[in-house]
C-alpha positions as CSV (number, residue, x, y, z in Angstrom):
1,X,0.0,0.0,0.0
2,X,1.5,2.8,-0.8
3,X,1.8,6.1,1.1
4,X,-0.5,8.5,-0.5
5,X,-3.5,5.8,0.0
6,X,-3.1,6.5,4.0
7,X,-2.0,10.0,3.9
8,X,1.3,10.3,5.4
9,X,4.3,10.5,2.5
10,X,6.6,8.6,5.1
11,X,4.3,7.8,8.1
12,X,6.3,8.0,11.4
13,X,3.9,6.7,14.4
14,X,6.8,8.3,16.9
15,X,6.1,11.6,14.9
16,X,2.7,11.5,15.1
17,X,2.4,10.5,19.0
18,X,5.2,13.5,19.4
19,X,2.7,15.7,17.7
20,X,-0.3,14.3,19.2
21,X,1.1,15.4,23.0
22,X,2.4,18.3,22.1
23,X,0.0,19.8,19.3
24,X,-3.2,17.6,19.0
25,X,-5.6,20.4,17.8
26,X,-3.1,21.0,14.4
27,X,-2.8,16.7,14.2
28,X,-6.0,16.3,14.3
29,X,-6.5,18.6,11.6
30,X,-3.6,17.1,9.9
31,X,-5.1,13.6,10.1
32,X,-8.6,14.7,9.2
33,X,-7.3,15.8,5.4
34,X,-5.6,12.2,5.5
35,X,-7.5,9.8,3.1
36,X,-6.9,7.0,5.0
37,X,-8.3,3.5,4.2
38,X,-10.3,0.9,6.5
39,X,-7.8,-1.5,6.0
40,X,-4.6,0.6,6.3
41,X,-6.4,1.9,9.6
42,X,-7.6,-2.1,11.0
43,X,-4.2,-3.7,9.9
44,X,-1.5,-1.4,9.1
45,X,-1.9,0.9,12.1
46,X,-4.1,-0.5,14.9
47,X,-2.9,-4.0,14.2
48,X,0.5,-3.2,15.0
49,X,0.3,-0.3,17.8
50,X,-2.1,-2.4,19.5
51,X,0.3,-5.4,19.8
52,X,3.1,-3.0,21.2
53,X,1.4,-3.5,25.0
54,X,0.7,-7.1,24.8
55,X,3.7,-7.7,23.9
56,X,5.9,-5.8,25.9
57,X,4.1,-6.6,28.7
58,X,4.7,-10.3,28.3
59,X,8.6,-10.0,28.1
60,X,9.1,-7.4,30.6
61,X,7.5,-9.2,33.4
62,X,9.1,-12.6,32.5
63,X,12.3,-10.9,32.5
64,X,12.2,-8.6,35.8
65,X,9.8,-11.1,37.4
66,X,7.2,-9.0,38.8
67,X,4.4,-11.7,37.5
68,X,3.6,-14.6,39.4
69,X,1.8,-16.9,36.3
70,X,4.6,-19.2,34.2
71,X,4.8,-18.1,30.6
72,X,1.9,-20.2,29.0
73,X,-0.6,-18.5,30.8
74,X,0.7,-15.4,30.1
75,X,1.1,-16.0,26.1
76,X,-2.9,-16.8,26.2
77,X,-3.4,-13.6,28.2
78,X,-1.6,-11.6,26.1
79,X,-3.5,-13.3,22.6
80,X,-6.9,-12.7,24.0
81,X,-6.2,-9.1,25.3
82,X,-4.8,-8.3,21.6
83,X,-7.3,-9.4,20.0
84,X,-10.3,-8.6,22.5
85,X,-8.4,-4.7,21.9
86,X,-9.1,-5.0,18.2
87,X,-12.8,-5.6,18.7
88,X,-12.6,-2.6,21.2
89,X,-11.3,-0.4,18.7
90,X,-13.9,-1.2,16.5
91,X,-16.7,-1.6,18.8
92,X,-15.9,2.2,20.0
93,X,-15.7,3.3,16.3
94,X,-19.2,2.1,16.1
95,X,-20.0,3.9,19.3
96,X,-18.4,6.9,18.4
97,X,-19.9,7.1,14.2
98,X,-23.5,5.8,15.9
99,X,-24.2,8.7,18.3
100,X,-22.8,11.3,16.2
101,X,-26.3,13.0,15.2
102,X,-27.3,13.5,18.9
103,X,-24.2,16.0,19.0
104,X,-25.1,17.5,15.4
105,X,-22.4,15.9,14.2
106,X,-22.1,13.6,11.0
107,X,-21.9,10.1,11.1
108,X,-18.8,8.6,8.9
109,X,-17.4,5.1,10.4
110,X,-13.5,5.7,8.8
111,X,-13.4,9.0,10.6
112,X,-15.0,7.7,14.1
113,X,-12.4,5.1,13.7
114,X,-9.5,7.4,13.3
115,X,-10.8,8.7,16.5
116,X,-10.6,5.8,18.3
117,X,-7.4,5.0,17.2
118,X,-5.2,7.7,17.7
119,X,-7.1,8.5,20.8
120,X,-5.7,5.3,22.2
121,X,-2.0,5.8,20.8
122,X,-0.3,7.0,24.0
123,X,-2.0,4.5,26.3
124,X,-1.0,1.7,23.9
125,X,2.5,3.2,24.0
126,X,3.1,4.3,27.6
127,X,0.6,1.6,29.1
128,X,3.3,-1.2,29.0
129,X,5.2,1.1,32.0
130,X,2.8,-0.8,33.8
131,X,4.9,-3.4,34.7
132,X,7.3,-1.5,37.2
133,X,5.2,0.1,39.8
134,X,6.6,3.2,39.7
135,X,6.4,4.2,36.4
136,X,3.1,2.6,36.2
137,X,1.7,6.1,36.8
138,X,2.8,7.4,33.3
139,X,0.7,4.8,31.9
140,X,-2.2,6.0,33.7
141,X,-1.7,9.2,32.6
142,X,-1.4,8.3,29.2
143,X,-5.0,7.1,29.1
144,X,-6.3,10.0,30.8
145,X,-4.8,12.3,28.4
146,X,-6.4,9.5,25.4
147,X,-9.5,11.4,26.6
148,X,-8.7,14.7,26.1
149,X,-7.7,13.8,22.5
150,X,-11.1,12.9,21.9
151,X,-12.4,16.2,23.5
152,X,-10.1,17.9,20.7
153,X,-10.7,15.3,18.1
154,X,-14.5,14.8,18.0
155,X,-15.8,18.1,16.8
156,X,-13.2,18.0,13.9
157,X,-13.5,14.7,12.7
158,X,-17.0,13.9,13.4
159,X,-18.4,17.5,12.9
160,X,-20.3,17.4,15.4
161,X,-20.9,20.9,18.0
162,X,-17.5,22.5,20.0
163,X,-20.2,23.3,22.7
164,X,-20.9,19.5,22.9
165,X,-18.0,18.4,22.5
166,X,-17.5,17.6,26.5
167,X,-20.9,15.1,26.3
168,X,-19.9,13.4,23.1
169,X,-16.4,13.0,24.8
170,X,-17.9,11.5,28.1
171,X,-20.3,8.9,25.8
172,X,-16.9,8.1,24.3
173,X,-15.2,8.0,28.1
174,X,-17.7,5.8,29.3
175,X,-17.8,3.3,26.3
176,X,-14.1,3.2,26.4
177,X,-14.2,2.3,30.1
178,X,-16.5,-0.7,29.7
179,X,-14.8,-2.4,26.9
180,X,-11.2,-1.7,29.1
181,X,-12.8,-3.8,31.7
182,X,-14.2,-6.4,29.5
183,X,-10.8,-6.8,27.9
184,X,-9.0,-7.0,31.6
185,X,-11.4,-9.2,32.8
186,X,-11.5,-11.8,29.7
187,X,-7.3,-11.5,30.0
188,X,-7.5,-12.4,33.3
189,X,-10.4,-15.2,33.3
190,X,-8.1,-16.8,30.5
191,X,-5.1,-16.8,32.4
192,X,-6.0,-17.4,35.6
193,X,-7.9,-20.3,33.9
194,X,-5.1,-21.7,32.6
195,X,-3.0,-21.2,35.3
196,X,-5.8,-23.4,37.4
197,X,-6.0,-26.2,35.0
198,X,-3.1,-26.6,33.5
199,X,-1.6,-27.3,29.7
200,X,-4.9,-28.6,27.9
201,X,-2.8,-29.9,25.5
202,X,0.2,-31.7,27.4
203,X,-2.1,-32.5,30.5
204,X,1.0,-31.0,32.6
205,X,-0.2,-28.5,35.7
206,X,2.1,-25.4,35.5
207,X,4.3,-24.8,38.7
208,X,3.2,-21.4,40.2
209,X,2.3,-20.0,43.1
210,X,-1.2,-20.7,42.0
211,X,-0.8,-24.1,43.3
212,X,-0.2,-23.2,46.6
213,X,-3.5,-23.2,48.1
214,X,-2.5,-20.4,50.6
215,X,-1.3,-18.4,48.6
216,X,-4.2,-18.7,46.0
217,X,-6.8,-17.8,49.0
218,X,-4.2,-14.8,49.9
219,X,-4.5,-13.9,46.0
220,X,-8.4,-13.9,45.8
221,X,-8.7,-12.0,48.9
222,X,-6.9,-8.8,47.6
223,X,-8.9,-9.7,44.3
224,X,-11.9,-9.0,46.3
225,X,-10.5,-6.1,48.7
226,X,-10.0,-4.1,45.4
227,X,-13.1,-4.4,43.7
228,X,-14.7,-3.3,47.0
229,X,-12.3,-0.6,46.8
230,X,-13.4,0.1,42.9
231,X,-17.3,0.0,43.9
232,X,-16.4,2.6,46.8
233,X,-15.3,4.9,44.1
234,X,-17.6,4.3,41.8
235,X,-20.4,5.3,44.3
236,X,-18.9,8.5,45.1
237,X,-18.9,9.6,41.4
238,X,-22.4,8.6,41.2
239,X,-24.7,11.5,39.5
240,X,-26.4,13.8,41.6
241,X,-30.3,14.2,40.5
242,X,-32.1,16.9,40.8
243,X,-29.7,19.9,39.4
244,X,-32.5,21.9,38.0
245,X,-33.0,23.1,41.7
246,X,-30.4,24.9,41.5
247,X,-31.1,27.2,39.0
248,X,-32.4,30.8,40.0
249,X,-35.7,32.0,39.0
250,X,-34.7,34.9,37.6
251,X,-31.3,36.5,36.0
252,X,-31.0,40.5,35.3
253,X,-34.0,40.7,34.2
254,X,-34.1,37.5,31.8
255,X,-37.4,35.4,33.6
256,X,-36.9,31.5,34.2
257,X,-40.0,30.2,31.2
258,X,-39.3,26.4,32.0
259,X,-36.3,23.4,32.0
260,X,-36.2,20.1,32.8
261,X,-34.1,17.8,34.8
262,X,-32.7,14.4,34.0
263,X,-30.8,11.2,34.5
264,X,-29.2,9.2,31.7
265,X,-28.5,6.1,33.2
266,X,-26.4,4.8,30.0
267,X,-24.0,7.9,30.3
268,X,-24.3,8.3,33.8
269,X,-24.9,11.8,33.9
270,X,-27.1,14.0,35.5
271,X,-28.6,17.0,33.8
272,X,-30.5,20.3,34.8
273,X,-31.5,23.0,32.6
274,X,-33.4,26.0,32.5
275,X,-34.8,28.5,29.7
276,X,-34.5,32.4,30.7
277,X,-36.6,34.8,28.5
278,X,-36.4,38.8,28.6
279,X,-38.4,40.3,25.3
280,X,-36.9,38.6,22.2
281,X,-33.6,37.8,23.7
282,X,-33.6,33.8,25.2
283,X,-30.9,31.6,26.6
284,X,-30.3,28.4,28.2
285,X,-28.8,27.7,31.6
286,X,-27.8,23.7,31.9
287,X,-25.7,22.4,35.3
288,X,-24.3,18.8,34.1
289,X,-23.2,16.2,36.5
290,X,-20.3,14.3,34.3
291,X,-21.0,11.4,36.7
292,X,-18.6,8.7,36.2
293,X,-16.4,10.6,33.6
294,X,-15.9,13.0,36.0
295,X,-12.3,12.6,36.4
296,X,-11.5,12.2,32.9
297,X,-12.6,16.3,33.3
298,X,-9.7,16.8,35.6
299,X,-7.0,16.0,32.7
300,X,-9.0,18.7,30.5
301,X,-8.4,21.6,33.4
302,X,-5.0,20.3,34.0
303,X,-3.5,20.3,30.3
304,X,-5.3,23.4,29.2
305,X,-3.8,26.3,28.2
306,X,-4.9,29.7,27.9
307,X,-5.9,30.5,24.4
308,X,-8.1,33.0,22.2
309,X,-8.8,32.5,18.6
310,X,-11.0,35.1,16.2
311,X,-13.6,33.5,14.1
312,X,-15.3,35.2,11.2
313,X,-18.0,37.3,13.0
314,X,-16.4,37.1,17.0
315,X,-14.2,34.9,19.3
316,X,-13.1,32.0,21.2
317,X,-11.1,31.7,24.3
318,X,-9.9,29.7,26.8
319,X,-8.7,30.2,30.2
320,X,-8.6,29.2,34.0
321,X,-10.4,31.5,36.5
322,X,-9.6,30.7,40.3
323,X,-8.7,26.5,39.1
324,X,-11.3,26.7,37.4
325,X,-11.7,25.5,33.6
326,X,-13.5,28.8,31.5
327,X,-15.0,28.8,27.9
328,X,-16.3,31.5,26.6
329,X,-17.5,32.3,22.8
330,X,-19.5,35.1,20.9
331,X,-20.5,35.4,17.7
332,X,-21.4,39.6,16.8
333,X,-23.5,39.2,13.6
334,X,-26.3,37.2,15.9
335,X,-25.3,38.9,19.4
336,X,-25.5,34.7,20.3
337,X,-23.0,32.6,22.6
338,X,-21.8,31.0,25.1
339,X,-19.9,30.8,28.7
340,X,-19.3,27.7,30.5
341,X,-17.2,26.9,33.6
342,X,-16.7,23.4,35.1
343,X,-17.0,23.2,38.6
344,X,-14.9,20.7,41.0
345,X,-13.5,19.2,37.5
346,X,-17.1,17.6,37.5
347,X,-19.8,19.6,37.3
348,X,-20.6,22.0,33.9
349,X,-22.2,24.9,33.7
350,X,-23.0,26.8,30.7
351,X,-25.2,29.8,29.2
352,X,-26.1,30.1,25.8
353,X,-27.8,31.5,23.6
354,X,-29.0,35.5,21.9
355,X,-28.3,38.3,24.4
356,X,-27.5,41.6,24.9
357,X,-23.4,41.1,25.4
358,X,-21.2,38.2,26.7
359,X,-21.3,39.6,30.1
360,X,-25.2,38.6,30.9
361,X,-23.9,35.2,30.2
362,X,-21.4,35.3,32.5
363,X,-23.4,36.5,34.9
364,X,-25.9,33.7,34.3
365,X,-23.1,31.2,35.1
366,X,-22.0,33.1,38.1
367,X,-25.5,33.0,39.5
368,X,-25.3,29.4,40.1
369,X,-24.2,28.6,43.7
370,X,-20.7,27.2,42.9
371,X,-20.1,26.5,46.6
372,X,-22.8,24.4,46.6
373,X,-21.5,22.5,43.7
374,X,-18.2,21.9,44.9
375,X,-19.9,21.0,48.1
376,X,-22.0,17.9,46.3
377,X,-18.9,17.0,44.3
378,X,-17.4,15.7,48.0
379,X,-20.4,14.5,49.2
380,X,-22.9,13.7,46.7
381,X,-26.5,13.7,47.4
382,X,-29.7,13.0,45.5
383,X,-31.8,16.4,46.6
């Protein structure tokens, strides 16, 4: 296949990771004008990046010893998580090309799977770190910052709306999440299964600390202490109902004409909205609960930087006011925009539509009780 059928004249996947980190909205751009191929994208690319983890993984912790299954199990483990990986990639291509419309954007599988595969470049790459302990951290990190590349990556590859770009990234978060587990846990039933029952085909029983009985009950026992542990967390980050309390009843002079308030249990998020009328001029006031993605929104405020970019008929700008995460845009041929601020790197709150000036939608943001937010981010409550 030649070069010009997948859009890079000598493709470099070092290059394009280096670019990714440090300038993902211009690669993105750069990889949306690439007329890349299904197959190039299934075999050529993810194929081969995906393997880099498996693999590594498998010779690092035979040769520094930091796994306690012989080599047999781990070879199985490291087929099925390849190849469960592959069906993840293209199960959250699916995902990511099937929800499109719902954030005006347009539905185009090659693209959505461009997404999910460069989106998962740096936690292929840096993920096999997590053999030593302390450098397993980077790996971690990697992933996080995976979901900030499909915050930047969405709205230019699928089209769809800058201003929903933060729910179309959390459906993306949350999909992501689920098939990681399902991977994990499929790697780990097959190992640990053959581990348990030996070679099928020699009839041999490995020698491992698996057959140590005390051992294996010590084993399942910290098994079980950290999935308590992972159900503890996932119950604080549970979505607090009932946000559309929270929103005033009136906003210099714009009059609260009705909202609604609402719970997606597939997303996990929580949703409260109201709409504020004053003569022709209308806008929107929506608090959002990012629920279980709500960490993923920590990476966003920590790798932003400030920024302000002019568009055709206004501007766009990003910036941190007090920690917190600030953007703002306003378009002066329709006096329309918006102003949104995310709260305890978990709740959203945003203004927008036709007003007078960007300041009244600032100050519709600011009239939210923030306090109280950050208050239910620590203790979360269903009011």
């Amino acid at each position: 296949m030649s070069a010009a059928e997948h859009g890079a004249g000598s493709f470099n996947l070092f290059g394009r990771l280096a670019n990714l980190l440090r300038s993902p909205s211009a690669e993105w751009d750069q990889i949306d004008q690439e007329p890349t191929r299904l197959g190039y994208l299934n075999l050529g690319y993810v194929g081969l990046v995906a393997a880099i983890p498996s693999a590594a993984k498998l010779v690092l912790i035979q040769l520094f010893g930091h796994g306690f299954l012989p080599l047999k199990p781990m070879i199985a483990g490291a087929a099925v998580q390849y190849a469960l990986t592959l069906l993840s990639v293209f199960a959250l291509a699916l995902v990511i090309n099937g929800v499109a419309p719902g954030f005006d954007g347009r539905r185009d599988f090659v693209r959505a799977l461009k997404v999910a595969a460069y989106a998962s470049t740096p936690g292929w790459l840096f993920g096999l770190l997590g053999v030593f302990p302390l450098l397993g951290i980077v790996g971690v990190l990697a992933n996080l910052y995976g979901v900030y590349l499909y915050y930047v990556g969405l709205p230019r590859l699928m089209r769809s709306a800058k201003e929903k770009a933060f729910g179309y990234m959390a459906v993306a978060t949350i999909c992501w999440i689920v098939l990681f587990v399902g991977t994990s846990t499929a790697t780990n039933l097959t190992a640990g299964w053959i581990a348990f029952h030996g070679d099928a085909f020699t009839g041999s029983t490995p020698k491992s600390i698996l057959n140590d009985d005390k051992a294996a009950a010590e084993m399942f026992e910290a098994m079980q202490a950290q999935a308590a542990t992972n159900a503890n967390v996932a119950a604080a980050r549970a979505p607090v109902k009932g946000l559309g309390a929270l929103l005033p009843l009136d906003i210099a002079g714009y009059q609260r004409a009705g909202g609604e308030s609402g719970w997606n249990e597939t997303t996990g998020t929580s949703v409260g909205k109201g709409d504020y009328i004053r003569g022709a001029l209308k806008f929107s006031l929506t608090i959002t609960d990012l629920g279980p993605s709500s960490i993923m929104a920590s990476v966003a405020t920590a790798i932003s930087n400030p920024s302000t970019r002019k568009t055709a008929n206004g501007y766009e700008t990003v910036e941190k006011l007090n920690g917190r995460l600030v953007t703002e845009k306003w378009d002066n041929t329709t006096n329309s925009g918006s102003y949104s601020m995310l709260v305890a790197d978990r709740f959203t709150v945003e203004a927008a539509g036709q007003t007078a000036d960007i300041d009244e939608l600032r100050q519709a943001v600011n009239a939210v009780d923030a306090a109280r937010l950050e208050v239910l981010s620590r203790e979360p409550i269903e009011p």
